[in-house]
TIRODO-497647 format. One record per residue (C-alpha): residue in three letters; x, y, z. Coordinates in steps of 0.1 Angstrom, whole numbers, plus 5000, padded with zeros to 4 digits. Example, Ala and Ser with C-alpha at 12.3 -4.5 7.8 and 13.67 -1.06 7.14 Angstrom:
2
aa; X; Y; Z
ALA; 5123; 4955; 5078
SER; 5137; 4989; 5071
END
This chain:
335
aa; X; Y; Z
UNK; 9569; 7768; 1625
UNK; 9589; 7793; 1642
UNK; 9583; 7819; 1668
UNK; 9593; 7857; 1675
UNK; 9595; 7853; 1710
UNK; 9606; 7820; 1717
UNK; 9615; 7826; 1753
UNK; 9577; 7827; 1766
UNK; 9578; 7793; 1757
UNK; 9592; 7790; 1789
UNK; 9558; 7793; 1802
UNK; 9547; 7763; 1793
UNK; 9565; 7750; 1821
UNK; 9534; 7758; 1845
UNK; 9517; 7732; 1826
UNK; 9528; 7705; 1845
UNK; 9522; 7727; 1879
UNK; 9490; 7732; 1869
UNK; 9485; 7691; 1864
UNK; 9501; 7685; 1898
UNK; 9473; 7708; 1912
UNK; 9445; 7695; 1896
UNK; 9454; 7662; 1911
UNK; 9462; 7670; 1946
UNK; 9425; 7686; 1945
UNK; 9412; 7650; 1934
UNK; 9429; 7629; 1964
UNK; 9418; 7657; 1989
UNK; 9382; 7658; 1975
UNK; 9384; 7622; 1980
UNK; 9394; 7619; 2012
UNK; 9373; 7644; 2025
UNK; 9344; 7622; 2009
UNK; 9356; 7596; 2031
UNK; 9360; 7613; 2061
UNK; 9326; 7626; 2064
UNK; 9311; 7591; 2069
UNK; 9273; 7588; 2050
UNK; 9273; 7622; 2038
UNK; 9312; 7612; 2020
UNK; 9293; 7577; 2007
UNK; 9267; 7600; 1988
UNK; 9291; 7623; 1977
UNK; 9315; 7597; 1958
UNK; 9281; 7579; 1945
UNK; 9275; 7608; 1931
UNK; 9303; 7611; 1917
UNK; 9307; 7578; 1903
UNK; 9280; 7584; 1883
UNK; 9292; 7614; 1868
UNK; 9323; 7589; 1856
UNK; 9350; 7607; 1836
UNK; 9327; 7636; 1824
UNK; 9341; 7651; 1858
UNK; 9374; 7653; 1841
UNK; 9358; 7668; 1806
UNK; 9358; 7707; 1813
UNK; 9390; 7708; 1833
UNK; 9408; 7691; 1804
UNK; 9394; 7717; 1777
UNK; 9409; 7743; 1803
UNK; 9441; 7729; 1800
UNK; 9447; 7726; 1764
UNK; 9431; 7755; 1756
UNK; 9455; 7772; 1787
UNK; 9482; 7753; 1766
UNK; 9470; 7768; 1732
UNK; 9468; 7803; 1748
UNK; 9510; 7805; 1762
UNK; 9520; 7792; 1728
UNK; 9505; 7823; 1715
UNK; 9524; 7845; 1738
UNK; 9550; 7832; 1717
UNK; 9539; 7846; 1687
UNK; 9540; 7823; 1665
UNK; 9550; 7821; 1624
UNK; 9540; 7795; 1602
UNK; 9542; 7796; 1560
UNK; 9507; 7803; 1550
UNK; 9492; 7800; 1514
UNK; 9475; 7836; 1511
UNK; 9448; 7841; 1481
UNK; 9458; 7870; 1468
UNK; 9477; 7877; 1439
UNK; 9518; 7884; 1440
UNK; 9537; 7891; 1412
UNK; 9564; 7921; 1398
UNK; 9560; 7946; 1371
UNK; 9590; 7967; 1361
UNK; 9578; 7999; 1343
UNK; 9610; 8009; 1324
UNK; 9610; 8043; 1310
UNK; 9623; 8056; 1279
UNK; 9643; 8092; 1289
UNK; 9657; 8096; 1262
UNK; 9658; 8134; 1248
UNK; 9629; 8128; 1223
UNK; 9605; 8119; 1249
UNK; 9602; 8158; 1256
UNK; 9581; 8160; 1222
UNK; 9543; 8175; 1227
UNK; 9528; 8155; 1202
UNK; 9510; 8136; 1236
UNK; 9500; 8164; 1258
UNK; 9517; 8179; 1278
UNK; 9547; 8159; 1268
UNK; 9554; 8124; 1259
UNK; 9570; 8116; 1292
UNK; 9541; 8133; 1314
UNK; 9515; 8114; 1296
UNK; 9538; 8084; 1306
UNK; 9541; 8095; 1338
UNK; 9505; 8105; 1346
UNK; 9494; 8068; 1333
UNK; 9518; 8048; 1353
UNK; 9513; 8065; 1384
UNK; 9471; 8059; 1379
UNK; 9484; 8020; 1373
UNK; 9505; 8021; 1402
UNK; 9475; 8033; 1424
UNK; 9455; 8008; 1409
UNK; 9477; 7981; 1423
UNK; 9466; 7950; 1447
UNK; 9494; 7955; 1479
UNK; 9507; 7916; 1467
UNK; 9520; 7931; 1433
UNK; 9557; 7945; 1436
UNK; 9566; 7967; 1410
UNK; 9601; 7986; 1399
UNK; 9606; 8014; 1380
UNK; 9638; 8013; 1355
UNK; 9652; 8046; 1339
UNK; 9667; 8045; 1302
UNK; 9686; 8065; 1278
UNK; 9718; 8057; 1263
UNK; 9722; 8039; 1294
UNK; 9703; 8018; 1320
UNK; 9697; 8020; 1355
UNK; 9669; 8011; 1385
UNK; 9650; 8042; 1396
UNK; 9634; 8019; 1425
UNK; 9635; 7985; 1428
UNK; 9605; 7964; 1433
UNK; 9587; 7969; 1461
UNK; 9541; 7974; 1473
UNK; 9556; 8009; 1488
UNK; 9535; 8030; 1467
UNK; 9547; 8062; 1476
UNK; 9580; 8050; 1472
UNK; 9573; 8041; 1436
UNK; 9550; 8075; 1427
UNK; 9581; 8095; 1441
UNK; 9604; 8075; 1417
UNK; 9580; 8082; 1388
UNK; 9578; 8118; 1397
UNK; 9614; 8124; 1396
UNK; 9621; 8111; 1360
UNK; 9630; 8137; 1332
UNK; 9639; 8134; 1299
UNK; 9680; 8132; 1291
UNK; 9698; 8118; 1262
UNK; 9701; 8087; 1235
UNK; 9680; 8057; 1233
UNK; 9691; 8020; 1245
UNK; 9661; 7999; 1244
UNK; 9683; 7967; 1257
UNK; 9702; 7988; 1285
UNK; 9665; 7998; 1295
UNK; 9656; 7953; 1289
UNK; 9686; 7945; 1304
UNK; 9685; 7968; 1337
UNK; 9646; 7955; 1341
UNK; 9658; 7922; 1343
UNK; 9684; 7927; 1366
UNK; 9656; 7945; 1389
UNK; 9635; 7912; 1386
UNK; 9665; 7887; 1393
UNK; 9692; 7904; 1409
UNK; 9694; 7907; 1447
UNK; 9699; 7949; 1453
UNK; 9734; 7936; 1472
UNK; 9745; 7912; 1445
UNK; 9772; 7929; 1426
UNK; 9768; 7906; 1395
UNK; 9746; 7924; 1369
UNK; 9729; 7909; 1338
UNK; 9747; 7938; 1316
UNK; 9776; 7963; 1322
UNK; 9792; 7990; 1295
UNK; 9824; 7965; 1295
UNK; 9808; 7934; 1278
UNK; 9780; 7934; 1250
UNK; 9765; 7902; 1264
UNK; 9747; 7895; 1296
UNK; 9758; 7874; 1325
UNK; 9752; 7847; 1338
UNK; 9734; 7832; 1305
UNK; 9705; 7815; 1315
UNK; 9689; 7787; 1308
UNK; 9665; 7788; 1281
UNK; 9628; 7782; 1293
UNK; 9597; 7786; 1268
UNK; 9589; 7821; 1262
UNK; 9563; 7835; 1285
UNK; 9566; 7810; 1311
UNK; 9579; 7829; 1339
UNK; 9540; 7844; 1345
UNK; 9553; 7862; 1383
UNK; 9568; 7891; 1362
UNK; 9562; 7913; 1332
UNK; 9582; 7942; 1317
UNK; 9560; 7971; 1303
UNK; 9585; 7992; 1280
UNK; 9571; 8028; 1277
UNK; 9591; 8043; 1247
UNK; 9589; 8062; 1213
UNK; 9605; 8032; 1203
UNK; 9636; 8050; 1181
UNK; 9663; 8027; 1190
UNK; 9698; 8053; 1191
UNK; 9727; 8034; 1205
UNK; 9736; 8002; 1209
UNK; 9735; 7971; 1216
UNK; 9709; 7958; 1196
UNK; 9676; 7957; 1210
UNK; 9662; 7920; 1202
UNK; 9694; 7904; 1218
UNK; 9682; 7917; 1250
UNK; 9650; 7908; 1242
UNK; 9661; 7875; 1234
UNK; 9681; 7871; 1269
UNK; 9640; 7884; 1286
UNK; 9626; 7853; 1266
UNK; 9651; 7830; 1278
UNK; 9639; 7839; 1311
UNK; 9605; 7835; 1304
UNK; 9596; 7870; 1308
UNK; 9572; 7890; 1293
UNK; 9576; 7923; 1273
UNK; 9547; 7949; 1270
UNK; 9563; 7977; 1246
UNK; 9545; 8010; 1247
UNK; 9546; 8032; 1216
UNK; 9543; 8067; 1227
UNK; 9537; 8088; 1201
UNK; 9531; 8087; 1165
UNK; 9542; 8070; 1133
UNK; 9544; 8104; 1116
UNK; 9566; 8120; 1144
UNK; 9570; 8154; 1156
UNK; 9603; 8179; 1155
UNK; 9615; 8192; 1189
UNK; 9644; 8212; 1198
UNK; 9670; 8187; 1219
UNK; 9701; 8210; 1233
UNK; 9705; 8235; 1204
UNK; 9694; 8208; 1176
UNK; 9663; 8206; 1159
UNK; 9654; 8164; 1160
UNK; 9626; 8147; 1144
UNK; 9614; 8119; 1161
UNK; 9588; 8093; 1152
UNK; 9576; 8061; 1165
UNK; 9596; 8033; 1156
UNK; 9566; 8006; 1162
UNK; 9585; 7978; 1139
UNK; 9612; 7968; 1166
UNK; 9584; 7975; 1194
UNK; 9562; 7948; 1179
UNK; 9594; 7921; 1174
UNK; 9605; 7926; 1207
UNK; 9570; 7918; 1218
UNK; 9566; 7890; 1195
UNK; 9599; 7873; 1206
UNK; 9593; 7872; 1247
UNK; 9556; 7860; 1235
UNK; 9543; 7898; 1249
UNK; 9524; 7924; 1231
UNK; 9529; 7957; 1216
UNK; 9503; 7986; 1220
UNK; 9499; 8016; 1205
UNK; 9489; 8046; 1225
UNK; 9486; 8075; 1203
UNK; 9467; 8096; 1227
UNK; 9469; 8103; 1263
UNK; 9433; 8082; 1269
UNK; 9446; 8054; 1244
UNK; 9474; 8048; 1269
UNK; 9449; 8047; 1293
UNK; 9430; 8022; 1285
UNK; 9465; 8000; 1275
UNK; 9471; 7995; 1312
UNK; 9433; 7989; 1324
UNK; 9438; 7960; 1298
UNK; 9471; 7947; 1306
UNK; 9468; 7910; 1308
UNK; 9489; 7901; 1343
UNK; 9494; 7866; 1346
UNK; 9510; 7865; 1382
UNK; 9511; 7833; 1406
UNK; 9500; 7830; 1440
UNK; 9526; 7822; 1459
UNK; 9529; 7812; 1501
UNK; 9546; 7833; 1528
UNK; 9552; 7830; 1564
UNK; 9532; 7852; 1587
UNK; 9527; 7857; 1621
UNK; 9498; 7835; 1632
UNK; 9491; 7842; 1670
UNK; 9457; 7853; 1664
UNK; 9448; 7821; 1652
UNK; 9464; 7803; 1682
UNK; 9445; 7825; 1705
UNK; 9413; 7821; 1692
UNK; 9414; 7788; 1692
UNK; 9425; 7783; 1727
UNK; 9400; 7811; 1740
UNK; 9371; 7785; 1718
UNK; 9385; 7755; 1736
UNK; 9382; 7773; 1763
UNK; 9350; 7785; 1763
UNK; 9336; 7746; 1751
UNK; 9351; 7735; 1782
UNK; 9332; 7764; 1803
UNK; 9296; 7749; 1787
UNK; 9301; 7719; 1793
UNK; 9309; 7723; 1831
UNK; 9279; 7747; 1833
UNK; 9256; 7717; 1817
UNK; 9267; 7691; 1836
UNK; 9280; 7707; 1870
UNK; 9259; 7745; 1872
UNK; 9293; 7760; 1876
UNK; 9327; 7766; 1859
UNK; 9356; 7748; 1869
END
């Protein structure tokens, strides 16, 4: 246990003041029952017969009193919390052929407009990141429960060049397990492979995070996509690919060139298949709905340390107040 303001500790000191007190009020109430002759002789009969139940309520007083200047201490303790915690990186495909109207308005709006209804949908224990990808990678926002934060990220992104499925794998992993300070990253334009290398868990098992991939799934620069989903696998983690679009594909204009585009759902489904994931097909705007109302989220439950000073004063204001009955049964008064 620890304690934001360790210094009112201090006032525990009155404790033993308080003790000191209590005591001198004994001898004197003692001697005065002495020094009033018969009446004194009743008086300590009487209270010979009360026994030790004289010293009942005062002692309830004082460790509740105790309980009570702990609390002005505010206290922290690690506390298992039932609610659910866990990270979902929604890594978006900007790539230039995400413009195409075949979902309306756009591809990337229909994306847009479902991920922000997800986000809002969101228990304040889940964390989630948004991750940017074209013919490179890069996080939008890392995880965080700031909401606003993470509407404002998915508001700002707009279709740009190329597709790189793994820069878009590889930058979502780095927002799961790489500190924002760290300056080591899972993937750079220098190197083709990730580092460090992990070690190889089973696939699936890291249940805390997922990646949901929202792409057309045309994969136009390299590297190869199923390496970096290899490297998510070894870490356990999850891929959700969303195929935006359709299999028969649409032409769009892209910076003076006419493109067509289709949905490339063959790679989407073996990424999915090797992190042990799934791929969905959303075809329509209400179709990718209903993909993230289903979304399977396996997260853990995991403990935290919170300030616990409510607890500690109730409890002392409860010993307290047992102490206060008892006095009032036994005595007709309060100490």
């Amino acid at each position: 246990m620890s304690f934001i303001w360790p210094v009112m500790l201090l006032s525990l000191l009155l404790i033993p003041l308080f003790m000191l007190l209590y005591l001198r009020l004994q001898r004197r109430r003692r001697q005065a029952a002495v020094h009033y002759g018969t009446l004194g002789i009743v008086r300590e009969a009487a209270g010979r017969a009360l026994g030790g139940r004289r010293h009942i309520p005062p002692a309830f007083f004082l460790v509740g009193l105790v309980i009570l200047l702990v609390a002005l201490a505010r206290p922290e303790a690690v506390v298992s919390l039932p609610r659910l915690e866990g990270t979902v990186i929604l890594a978006f495909d900007v790539s230039g052929s995400m413009a195409a109207d075949d979902l309306a308005p756009t591809r990337m709006e229909a994306a847009k407009a479902a991920a922000v209804e997800f986000v809002q949908r969101q228990p304040t224990g889940i964390q989630i990141g948004v991750v940017a990808f074209s013919d490179s990678g890069f996080a939008v926002q890392p995880p965080t429960n700031d909401q606003e934060a993470i509407l404002a990220s998915i508001k700002r992104l707009q279709p740009e060049r190329g597709t790189a499925l793994a820069h878009g794998i590889f930058a979502s992993l780095n927002a799961i397990f790489v500190a924002p300070e760290d300056s080591t990253r899972l993937y750079s334009n220098l190197t083709p492979t990730p580092t460090p290398t992990p070690t190889p868990v089973p696939a699936g098992s890291y249940t805390s995070a997922i990646i949901v991939l929202l792409t057309d799934g045309e994969n136009t620069a390299p590297p190869e996509p199923f390496e970096a989903a290899q490297t998510a696998a070894d870490y356990g983690v999850r891929i959700y690919p969303i195929g935006i679009g359709s299999a028969a594909g649409t032409t769009l204009e892209v910076e003076g060139f006419t493109v067509h585009t289709r949905l490339d759902e063959a790679t989407l489904e073996q990424i999915a298949q090797i992190t042990e994931g799934a791929y969905y097909n959303a075809e329509n705007e209400e179709e990718l709905q209903s993909i993230y109302e289903n979304l399977d989220l396996q997260f853990v439950i995991k403990a935290e340390e919170m300030e616990v000073t409510s607890i500690f004063a109730g409890a002392g204001m409860v010993i307290m107040l047992i102490g206060a009955t008892f006095s009032l049964l036994w005595f007709s008064r309060i100490p």
